[in-house]
C-alpha positions as CSV (number, residue, x, y, z in Angstrom):
1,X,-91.9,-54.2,0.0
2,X,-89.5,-51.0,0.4
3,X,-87.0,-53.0,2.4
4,X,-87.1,-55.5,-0.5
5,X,-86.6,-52.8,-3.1
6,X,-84.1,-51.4,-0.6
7,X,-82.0,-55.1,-0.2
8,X,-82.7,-55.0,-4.2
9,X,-80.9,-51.5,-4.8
10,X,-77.9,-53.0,-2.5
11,X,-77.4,-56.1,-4.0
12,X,-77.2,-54.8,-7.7
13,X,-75.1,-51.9,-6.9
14,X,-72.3,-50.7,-9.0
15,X,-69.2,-52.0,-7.2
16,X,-71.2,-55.5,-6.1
17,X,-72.3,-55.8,-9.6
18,X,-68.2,-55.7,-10.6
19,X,-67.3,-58.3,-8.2
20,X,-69.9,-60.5,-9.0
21,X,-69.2,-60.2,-12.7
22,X,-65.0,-60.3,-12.5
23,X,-65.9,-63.3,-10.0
24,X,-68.1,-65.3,-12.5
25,X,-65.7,-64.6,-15.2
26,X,-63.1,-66.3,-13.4
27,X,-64.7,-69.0,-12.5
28,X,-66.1,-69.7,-15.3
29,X,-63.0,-68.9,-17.0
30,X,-60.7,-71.2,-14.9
31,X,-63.0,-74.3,-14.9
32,X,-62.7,-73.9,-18.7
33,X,-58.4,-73.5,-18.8
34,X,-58.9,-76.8,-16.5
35,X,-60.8,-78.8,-18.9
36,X,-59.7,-80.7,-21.5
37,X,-60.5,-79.2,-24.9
38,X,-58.0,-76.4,-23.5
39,X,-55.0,-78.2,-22.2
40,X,-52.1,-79.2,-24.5
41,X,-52.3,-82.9,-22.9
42,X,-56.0,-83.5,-23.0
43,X,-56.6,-83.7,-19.5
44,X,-57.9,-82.4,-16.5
45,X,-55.7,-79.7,-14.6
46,X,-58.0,-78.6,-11.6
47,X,-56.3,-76.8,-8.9
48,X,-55.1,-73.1,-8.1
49,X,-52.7,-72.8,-11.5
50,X,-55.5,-72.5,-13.8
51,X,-57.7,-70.7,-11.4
52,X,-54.6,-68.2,-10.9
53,X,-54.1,-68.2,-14.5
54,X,-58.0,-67.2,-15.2
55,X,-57.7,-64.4,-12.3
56,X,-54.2,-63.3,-14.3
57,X,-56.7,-63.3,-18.2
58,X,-59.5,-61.5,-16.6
59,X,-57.3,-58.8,-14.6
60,X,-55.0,-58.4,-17.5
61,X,-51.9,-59.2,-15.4
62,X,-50.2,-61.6,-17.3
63,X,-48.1,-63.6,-14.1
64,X,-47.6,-67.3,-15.9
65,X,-47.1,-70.1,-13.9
66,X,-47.7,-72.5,-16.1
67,X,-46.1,-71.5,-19.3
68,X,-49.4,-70.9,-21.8
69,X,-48.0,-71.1,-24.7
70,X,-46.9,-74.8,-23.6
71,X,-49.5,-76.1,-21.3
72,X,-52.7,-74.6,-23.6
73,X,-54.1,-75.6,-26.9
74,X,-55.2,-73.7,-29.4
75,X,-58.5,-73.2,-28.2
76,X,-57.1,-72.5,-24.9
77,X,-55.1,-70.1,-25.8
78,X,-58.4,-68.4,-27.9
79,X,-59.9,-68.8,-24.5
80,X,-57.7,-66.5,-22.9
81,X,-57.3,-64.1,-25.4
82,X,-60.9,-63.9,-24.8
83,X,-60.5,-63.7,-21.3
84,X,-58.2,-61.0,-21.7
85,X,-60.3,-58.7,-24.1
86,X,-62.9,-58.8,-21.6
87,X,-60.9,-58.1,-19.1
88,X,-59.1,-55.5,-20.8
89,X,-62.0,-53.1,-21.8
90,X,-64.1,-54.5,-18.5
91,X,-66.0,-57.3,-17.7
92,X,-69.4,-54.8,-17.2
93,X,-68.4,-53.2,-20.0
94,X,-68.2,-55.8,-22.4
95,X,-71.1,-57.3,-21.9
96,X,-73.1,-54.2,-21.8
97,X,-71.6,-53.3,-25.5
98,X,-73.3,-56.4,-26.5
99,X,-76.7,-55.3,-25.9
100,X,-76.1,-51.2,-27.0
101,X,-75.8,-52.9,-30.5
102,X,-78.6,-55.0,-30.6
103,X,-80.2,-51.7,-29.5
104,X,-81.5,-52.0,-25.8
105,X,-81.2,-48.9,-23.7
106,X,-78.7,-48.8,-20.5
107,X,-80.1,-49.0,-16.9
108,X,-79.0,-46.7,-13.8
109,X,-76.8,-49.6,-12.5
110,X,-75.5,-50.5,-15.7
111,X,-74.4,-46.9,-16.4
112,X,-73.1,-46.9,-12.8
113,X,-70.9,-50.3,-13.3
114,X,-69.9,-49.2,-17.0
115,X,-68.7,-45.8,-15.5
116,X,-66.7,-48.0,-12.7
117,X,-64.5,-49.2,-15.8
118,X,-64.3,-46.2,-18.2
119,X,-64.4,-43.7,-15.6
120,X,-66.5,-40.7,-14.7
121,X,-69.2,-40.6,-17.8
122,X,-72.2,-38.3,-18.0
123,X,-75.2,-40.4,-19.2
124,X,-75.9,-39.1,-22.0
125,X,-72.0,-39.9,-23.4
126,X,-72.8,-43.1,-22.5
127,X,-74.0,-45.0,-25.7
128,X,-71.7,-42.9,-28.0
129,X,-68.4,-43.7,-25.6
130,X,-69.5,-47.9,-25.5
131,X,-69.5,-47.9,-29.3
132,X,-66.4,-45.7,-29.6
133,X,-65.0,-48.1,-27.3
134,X,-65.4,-51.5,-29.1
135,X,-64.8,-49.8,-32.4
136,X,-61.5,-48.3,-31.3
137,X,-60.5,-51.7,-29.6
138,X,-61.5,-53.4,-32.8
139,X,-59.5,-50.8,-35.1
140,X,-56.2,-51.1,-32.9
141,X,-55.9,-54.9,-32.4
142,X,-56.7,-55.5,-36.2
143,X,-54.1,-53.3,-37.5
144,X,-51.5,-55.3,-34.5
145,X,-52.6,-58.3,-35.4
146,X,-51.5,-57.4,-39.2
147,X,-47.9,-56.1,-38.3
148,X,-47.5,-59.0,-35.9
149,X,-48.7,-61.3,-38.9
150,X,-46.0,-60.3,-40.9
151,X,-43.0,-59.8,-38.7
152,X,-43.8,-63.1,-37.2
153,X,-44.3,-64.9,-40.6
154,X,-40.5,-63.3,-41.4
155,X,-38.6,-64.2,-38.4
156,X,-40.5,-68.1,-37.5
157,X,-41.0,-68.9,-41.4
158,X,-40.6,-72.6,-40.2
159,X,-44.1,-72.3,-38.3
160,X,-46.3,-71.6,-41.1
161,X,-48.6,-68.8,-41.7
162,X,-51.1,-70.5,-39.5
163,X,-48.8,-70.0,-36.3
164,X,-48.0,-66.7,-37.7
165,X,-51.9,-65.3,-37.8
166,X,-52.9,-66.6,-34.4
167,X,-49.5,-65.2,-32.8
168,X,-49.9,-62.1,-34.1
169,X,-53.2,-61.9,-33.3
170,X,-53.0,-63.2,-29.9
171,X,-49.9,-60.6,-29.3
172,X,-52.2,-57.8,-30.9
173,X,-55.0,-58.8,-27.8
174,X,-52.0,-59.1,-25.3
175,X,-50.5,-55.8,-26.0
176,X,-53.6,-53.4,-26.7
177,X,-55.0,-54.9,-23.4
178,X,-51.7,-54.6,-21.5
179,X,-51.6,-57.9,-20.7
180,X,-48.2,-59.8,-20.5
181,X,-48.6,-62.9,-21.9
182,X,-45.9,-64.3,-24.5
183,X,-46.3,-67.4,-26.5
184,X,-42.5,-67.9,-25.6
185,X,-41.0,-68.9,-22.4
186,X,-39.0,-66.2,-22.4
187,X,-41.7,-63.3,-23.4
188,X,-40.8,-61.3,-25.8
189,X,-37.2,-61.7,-25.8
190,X,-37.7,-63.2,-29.7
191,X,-38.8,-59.9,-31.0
192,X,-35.5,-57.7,-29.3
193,X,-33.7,-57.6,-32.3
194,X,-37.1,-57.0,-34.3
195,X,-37.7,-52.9,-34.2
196,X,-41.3,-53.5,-35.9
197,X,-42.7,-56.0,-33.7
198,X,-41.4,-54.1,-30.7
199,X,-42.6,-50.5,-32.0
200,X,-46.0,-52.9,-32.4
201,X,-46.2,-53.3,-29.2
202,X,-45.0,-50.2,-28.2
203,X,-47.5,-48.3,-30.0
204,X,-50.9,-50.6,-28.6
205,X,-49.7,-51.0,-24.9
206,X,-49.6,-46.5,-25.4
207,X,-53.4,-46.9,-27.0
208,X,-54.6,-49.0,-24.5
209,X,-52.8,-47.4,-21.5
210,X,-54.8,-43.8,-22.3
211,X,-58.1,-44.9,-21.5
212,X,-61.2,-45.0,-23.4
213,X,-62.3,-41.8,-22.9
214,X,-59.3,-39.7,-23.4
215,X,-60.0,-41.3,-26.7
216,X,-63.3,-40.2,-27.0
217,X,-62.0,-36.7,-26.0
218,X,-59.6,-36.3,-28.7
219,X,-62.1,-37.9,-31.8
220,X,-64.3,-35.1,-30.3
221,X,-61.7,-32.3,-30.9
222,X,-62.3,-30.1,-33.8
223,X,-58.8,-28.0,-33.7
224,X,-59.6,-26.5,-37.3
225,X,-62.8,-25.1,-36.1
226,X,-63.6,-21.3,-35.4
227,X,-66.2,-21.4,-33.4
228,X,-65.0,-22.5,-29.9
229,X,-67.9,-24.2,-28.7
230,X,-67.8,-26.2,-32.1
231,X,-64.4,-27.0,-31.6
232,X,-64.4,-29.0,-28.6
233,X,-61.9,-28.7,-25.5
234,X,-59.1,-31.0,-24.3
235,X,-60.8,-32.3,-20.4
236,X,-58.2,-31.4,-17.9
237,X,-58.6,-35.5,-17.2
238,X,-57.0,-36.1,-20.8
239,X,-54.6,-33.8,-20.6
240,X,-53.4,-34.8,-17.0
241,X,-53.3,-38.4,-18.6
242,X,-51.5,-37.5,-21.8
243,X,-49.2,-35.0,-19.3
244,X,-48.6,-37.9,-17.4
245,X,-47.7,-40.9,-20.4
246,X,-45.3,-38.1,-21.9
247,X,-43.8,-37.4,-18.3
248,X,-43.4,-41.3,-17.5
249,X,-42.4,-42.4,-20.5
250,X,-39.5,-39.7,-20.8
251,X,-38.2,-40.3,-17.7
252,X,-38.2,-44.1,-18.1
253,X,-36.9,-44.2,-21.0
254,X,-33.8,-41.6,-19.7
255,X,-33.3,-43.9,-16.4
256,X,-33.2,-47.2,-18.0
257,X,-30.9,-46.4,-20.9
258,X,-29.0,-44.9,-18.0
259,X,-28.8,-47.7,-15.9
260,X,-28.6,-50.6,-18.7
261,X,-27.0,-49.1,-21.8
262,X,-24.1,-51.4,-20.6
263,X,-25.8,-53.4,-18.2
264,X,-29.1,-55.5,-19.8
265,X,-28.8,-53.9,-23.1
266,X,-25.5,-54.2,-23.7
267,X,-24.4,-55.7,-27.3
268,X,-27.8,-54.5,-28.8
269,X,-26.4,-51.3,-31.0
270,X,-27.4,-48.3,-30.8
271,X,-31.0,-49.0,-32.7
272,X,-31.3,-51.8,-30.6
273,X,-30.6,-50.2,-27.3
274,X,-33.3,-47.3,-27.3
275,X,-36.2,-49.4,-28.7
276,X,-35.6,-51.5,-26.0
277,X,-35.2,-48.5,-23.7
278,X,-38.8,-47.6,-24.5
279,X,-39.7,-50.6,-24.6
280,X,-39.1,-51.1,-21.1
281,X,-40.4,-47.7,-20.5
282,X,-43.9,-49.1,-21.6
283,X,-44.0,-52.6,-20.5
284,X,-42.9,-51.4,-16.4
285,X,-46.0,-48.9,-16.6
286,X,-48.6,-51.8,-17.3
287,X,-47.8,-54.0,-19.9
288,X,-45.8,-56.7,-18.4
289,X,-43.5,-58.3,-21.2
290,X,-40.0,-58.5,-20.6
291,X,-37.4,-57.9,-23.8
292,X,-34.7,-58.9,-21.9
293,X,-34.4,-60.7,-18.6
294,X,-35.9,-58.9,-15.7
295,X,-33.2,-60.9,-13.4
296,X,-30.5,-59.0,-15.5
297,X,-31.6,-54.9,-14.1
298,X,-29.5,-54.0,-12.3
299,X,-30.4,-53.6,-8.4
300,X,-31.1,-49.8,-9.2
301,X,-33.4,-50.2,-12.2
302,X,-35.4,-52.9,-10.2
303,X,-36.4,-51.0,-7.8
304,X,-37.2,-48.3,-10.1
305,X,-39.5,-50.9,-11.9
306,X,-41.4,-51.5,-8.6
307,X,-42.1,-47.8,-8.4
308,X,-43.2,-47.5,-11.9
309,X,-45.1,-50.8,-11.7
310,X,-47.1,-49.3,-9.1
311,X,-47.9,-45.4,-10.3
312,X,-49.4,-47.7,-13.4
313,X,-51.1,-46.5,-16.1
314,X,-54.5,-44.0,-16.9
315,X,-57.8,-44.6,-15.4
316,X,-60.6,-46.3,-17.4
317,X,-57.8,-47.7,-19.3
318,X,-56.8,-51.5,-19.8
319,X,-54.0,-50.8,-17.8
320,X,-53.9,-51.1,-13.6
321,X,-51.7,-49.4,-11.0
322,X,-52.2,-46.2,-8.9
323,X,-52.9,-44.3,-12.1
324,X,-51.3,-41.6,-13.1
325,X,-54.0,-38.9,-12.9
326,X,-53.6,-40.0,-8.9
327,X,-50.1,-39.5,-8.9
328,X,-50.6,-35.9,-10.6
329,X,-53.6,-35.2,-7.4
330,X,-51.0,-36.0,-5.2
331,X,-48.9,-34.0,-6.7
332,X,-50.6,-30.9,-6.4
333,X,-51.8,-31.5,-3.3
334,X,-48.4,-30.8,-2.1
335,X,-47.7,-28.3,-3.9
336,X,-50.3,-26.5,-2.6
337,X,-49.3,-27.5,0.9
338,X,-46.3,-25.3,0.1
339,X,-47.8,-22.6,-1.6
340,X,-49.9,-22.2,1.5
341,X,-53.2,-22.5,-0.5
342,X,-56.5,-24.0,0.6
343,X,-57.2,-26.0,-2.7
344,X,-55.0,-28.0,-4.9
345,X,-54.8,-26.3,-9.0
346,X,-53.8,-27.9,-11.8
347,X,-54.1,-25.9,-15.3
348,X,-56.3,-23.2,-13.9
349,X,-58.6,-25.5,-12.2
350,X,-59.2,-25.9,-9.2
351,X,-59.3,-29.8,-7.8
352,X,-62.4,-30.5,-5.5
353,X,-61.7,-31.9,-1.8
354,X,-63.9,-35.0,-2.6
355,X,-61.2,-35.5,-5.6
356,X,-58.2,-35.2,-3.3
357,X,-59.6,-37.6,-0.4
358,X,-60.3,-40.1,-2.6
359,X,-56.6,-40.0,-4.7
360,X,-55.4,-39.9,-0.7
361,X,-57.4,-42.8,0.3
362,X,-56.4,-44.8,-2.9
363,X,-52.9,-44.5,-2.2
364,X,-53.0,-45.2,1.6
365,X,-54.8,-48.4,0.5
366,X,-53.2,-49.5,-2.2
367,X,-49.8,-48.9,0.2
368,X,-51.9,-51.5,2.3
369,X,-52.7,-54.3,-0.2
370,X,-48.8,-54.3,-1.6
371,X,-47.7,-54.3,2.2
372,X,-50.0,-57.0,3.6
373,X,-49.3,-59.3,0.5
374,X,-45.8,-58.6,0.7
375,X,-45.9,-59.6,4.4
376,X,-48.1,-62.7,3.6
377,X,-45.8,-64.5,1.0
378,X,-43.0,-63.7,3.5
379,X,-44.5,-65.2,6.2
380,X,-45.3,-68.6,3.4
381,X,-42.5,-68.5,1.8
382,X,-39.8,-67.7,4.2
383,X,-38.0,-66.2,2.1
384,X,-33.7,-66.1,2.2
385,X,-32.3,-62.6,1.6
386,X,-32.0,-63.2,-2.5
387,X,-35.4,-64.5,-2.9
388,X,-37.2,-61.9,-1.0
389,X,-36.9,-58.8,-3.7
390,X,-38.2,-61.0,-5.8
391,X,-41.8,-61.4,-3.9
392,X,-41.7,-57.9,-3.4
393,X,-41.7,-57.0,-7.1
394,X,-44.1,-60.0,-7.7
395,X,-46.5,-58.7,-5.2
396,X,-46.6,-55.1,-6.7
397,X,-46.7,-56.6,-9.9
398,X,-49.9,-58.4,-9.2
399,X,-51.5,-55.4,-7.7
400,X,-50.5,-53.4,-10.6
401,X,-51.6,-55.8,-13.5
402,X,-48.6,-55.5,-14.6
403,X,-47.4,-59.1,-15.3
404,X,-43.4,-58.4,-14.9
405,X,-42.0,-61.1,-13.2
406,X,-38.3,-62.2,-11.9
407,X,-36.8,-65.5,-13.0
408,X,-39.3,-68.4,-11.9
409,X,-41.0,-66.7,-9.2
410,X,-44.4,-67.6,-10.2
411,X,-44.2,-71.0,-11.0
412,X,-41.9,-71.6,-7.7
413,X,-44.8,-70.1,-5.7
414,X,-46.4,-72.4,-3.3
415,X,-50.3,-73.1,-3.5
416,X,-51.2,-70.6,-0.6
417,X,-48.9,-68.0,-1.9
418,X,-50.3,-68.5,-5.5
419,X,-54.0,-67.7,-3.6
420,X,-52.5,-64.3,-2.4
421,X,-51.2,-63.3,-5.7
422,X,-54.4,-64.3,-6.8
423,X,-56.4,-61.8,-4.6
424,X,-54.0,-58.7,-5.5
425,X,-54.3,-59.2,-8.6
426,X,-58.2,-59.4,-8.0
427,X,-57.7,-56.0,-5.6
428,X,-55.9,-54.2,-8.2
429,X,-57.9,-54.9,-11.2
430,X,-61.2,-53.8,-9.6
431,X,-59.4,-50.6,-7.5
432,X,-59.4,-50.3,-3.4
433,X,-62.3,-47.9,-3.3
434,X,-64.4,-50.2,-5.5
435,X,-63.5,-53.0,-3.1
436,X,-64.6,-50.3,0.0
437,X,-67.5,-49.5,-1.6
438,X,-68.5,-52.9,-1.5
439,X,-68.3,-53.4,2.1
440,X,-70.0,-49.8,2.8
441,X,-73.4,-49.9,3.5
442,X,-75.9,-47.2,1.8
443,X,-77.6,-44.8,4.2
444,X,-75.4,-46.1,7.5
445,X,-73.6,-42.5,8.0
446,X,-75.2,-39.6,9.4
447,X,-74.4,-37.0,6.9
448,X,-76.1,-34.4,9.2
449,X,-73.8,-35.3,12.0
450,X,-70.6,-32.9,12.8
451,X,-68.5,-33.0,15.7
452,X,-66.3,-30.0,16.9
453,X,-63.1,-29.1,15.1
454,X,-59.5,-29.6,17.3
455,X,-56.5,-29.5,15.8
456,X,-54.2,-32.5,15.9
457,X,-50.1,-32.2,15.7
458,X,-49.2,-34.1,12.5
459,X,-45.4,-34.5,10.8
């Protein structure tokens, strides 16, 4: 009976209990995009494409291979809105919302998985954060959808209002959740000239990318109260993540209207020019639509999108990548190397050892996904010297959720290259440690056991 209970504990354990759910969601998910109530044509479309393109909804990437807003219909494309909201605020999350408002109470393992998504939580935030959660998503993607509504009713007027409600709702959904897909072949190149619909987007990719409880952080605040207890404290995790956005986006924005302001963005205006600098500023962190052609950066700003693409946006947010509280770890753990300090400080607090091996062992592991994908569609593809830049940035892309993509890459992809993209974007949705924590088994370290201490030369 207690190695039952014991197999019982293991099975339905936090990170197994994300990969089964992220798993059954994309299976489910892709047998539906297959089927023919969701395809434009009416028929069947089994294979990797709409499995890929599941895995893409549910991880809130955005790589296209099939063109969506072509191949789907209608209720295809509601399908993978869906797929994306889901995705977007957590597959464990989501449906764990659904019973907090019919009232049940939370389990240990569903508190565990939640947390997984949102991010460190203590228990009894729990309820209050899941509610905060779907009401804040709800808020943000209603007011999108309404900007989106009208902009796109303005600029397609020949499409109806019908187009123009769905679209902008479906681009509300794809730009809170930072995912990249575009109704257009060409993303959201129609919108460049547009500063409403691209502020839009701006402005949702930025509420999505903070995460849900930096949200919950700053509703809590009460700046106009005396009493300090009363009036609530900025978490040094919000204000790393907020640090972070600010620090990202300004130097994004400065490098891109450096590099393109008479490269890719050249002919815009002024007006023009920086909206789309930010705009690109945004949409390399996590969000994944393209403005203007990614084939037109310049050699310098594309390799300055794969290093963005990959720091990523906040924990517990709907955006993927290294994360930028990570990066900030990092950081400080270097600069405490230097300073000759035992313990890594950031804002007068002091960053616990557990804290920095983990930020240490999700970057050597990330480093390791990117690298052995990369190496992977090389070794399908066989590249020739143009073409292989271009799997690079499609392999950090994936990992990241970030959706960017160069040219055709995706669709020109061959069915077991299609399969890797489709596990790094699996990888990077759910995070490296989940995925080691899912291989680790409970209780098979001695925790009592330490060697002796000899030093090793390093650097």
């Amino acid at each position: 009976m207690l190695a039952r209970s014991k197999f019982r504990q293991a099975f339905v354990s936090a990170p197994r209990a994300l990969v089964l759910a992220f798993s059954a969601a994309i299976a489910l998910g892709g047998l539906l995009l297959a089927s023919p109530f969701a395809s434009a044509d009416g028929a069947w479309h089994l294979g990797i494409d709409r499995l890929f393109v599941a895995t893409s909804a549910a991880c809130v990437t955005g790589l296209d291979p099939i063109g969506v807003g072509a191949a789907l219909s209608p209720a295809g494309l509601a399908l993978l809105a869906v797929l994306v909201q889901l995705g977007g605020i957590g597959i464990m999350t989501a449906g764990t919302i659904f019973f907090v408002v019919l009232g049940r109470s939370l389990s240990v393992t569903e508190e565990r998985s939640v947390s997984a998504s949102l991010g460190e939580v203590r228990s009894g935030d729990m309820r209050r954060i899941l509610l905060g959660t779907m009401r804040y998503t709800l808020f943000w993607e209603a007011a999108g959808a309404i900007v989106f509504f009208v902009r796109m009713r303005a600029l397609f007027p020949e499409r109806g209002d019908a187009f123009a409600a769905a679209g902008g709702a479906f681009f509300a959904v794809m730009s809170f959740c930072n995912a990249g897909f575009s109704l257009f072949s060409d993303s959201f190149a129609p919108f460049l000239r547009d500063p409403a619909s691209m502020l839009c987007a701006i402005a949702l990719s930025l509420v999505g990318g903070i995460g849900f409880v930096v949200h919950a952080n700053l509703l809590a605040l009460r700046p106009w109260r005396r009493d300090r207890l009363r009036r609530g404290r900025l978490t040094l995790h919000s204000r790393l993540v907020l640090e972070g956005i600010l620090a990202v986006l300004a130097l994004d924005m400065a490098m891109f209207l450096a590099l393109e302001w008479n490269g890719a963005y050249a002919g815009l205006g002024a007006r023009d020019t920086v909206v789309a600098g930010l705009f690109q500023a945004i949409t390399t962190r996590s969000a994944g639509f393209a403005a203007v052609p990614v084939r037109s950066l310049c050699p310098a700003s594309l390799a300055f999108t794969i290093l963005m693409m990959f720091i990523g946006a906040a924990p517990g947010s709907t955006g993927g990548g290294l994360k930028t509280t990570t990066v900030a770890i990092l950081g400080a753990t270097v600069a405490a190397m230097f300073a000759s300090r035992e313990t890594p400080e950031l804002h007068g607090r002091s960053i616990p050892r557990r804290i920095v091996n983990d930020a240490l062992a999700i970057l050597v592991l990330s480093l390791g996904i990117v690298l052995l994908g990369s190496f992977l569609l090389y070794l399908i593809e066989s590249p020739d010297d143009a073409r292989a830049p271009a799997l690079l940035f499609e392999t950090v892309s994936a990992f990241a959720n970030n959706g960017m993509s160069m040219a055709d890459t995706t669709s020109g992809l061959s069915a077991p290259s299609k399969l890797v993209i489709t596990l790094c974007m699996f990888a990077g949705r759910l995070g490296p440690v989940t995925l080691v924590l899912l291989l680790h088994r409970p209780g098979s370290a001695d925790l009592s056991k330490r060697y002796p201490e000899e030093n090793v030369i390093v650097g």
